[in-house]
C-alpha positions in Angstrom: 8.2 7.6 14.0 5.9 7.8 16.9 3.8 10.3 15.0 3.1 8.5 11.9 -0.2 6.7 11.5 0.5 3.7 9.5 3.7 3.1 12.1 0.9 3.1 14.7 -1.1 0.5 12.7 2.4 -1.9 12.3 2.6 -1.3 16.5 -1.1 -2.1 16.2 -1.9 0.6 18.7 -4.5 2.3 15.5 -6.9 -0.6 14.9 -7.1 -1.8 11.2 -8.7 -4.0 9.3 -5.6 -6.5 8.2 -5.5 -8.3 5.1 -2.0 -9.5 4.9 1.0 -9.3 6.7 5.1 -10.7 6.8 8.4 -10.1 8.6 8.8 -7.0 6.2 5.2 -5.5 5.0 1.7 -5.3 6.6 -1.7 -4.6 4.3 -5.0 -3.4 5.3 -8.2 -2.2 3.7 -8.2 1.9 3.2 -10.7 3.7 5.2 -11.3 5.9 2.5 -11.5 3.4 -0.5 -11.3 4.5 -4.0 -12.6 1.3 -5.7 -14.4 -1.6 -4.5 -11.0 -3.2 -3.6 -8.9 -0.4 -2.0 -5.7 -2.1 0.1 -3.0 -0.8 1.6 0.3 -2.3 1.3 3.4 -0.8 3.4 6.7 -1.6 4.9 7.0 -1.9 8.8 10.0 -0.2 8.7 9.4 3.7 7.9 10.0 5.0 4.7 8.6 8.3 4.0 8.7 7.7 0.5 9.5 5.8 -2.1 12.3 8.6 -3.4 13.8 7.8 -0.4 14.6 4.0 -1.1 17.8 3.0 -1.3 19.7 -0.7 -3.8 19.6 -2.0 -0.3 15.9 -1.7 -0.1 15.5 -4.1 -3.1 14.1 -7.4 -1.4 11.5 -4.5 0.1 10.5 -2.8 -2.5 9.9 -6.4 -4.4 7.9 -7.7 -1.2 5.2 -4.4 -2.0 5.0 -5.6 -5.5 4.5 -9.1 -5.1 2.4 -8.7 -1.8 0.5 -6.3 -3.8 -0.3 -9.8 -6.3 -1.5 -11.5 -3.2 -3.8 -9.2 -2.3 -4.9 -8.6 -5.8 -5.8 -12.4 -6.1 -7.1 -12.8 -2.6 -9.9 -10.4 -2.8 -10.5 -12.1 -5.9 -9.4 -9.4 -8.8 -6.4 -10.9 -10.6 -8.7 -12.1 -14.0 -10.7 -8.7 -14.1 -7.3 -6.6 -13.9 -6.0 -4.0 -10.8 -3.8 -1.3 -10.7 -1.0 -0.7 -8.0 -0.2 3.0 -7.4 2.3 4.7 -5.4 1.7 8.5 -4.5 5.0 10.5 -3.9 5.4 14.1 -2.7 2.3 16.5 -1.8 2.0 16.8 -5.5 2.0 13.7 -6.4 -1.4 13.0 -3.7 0.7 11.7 -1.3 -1.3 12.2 2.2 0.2 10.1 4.7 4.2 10.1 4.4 5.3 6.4 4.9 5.9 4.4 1.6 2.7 2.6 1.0 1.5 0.9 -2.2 -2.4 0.7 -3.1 -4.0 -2.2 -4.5 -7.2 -0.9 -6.3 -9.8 -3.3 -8.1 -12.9 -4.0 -8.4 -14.3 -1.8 -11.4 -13.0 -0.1 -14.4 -10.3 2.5 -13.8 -10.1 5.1 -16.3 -7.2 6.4 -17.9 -5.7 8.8 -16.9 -6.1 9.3 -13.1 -6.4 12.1 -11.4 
């Protein structure tokens, strides 16, 4: 996916600001943060979204999840209380099509989004 933008930041040829990063998932601040902690979780491999995973993506979709509880406590948010959210679909907000979990912290989040 030569086009995508968050394959260019696994092939670090876009610069980001890494937080985190494994054999299967890479995290980085979001330029555009929605919270005082705004991070980026996603898979190196491309998956435009999670509709499209597959039971063999298990051990994937578990490493956002729990990566996403790493970042959550490394930025220092665990006690207060985060949310993780995963847009899907132009009408579900998502912007940039390849799977990618946000970590958002910080503050209070209201209920319900959007």
């Amino acid at each position: 996916m030569s086009e995508c933008l968050f394959c260019k930041i696994v092939a670090r040829t876009i610069p980001a600001a890494l937080v985190y990063e494994d054999d299967l998932v890479v995290a980085f601040d979001d330029i555009n943060p929605q919270a005082p902690t705004h991070t980026l979780v996603i898979p190196r491999k491309h998956v435009t979204s999670i509709a499209e995973l597959q039971d063999s993506d298990i051990e994937l979709l578990g490493r956002l999840m729990l990566t996403g509880n790493k970042i959550a406590k490394l930025k220092g948010i665990t006690d207060a209380g985060y949310r993780f959210v995963v847009n899907t679909g132009a009408h579900g907000g998502q912007s940039v099509f390849h799977l990618h979990l946000h970590v958002l912290g910080g503050r209070h989040l209201a209920w319900p989004p959007g």
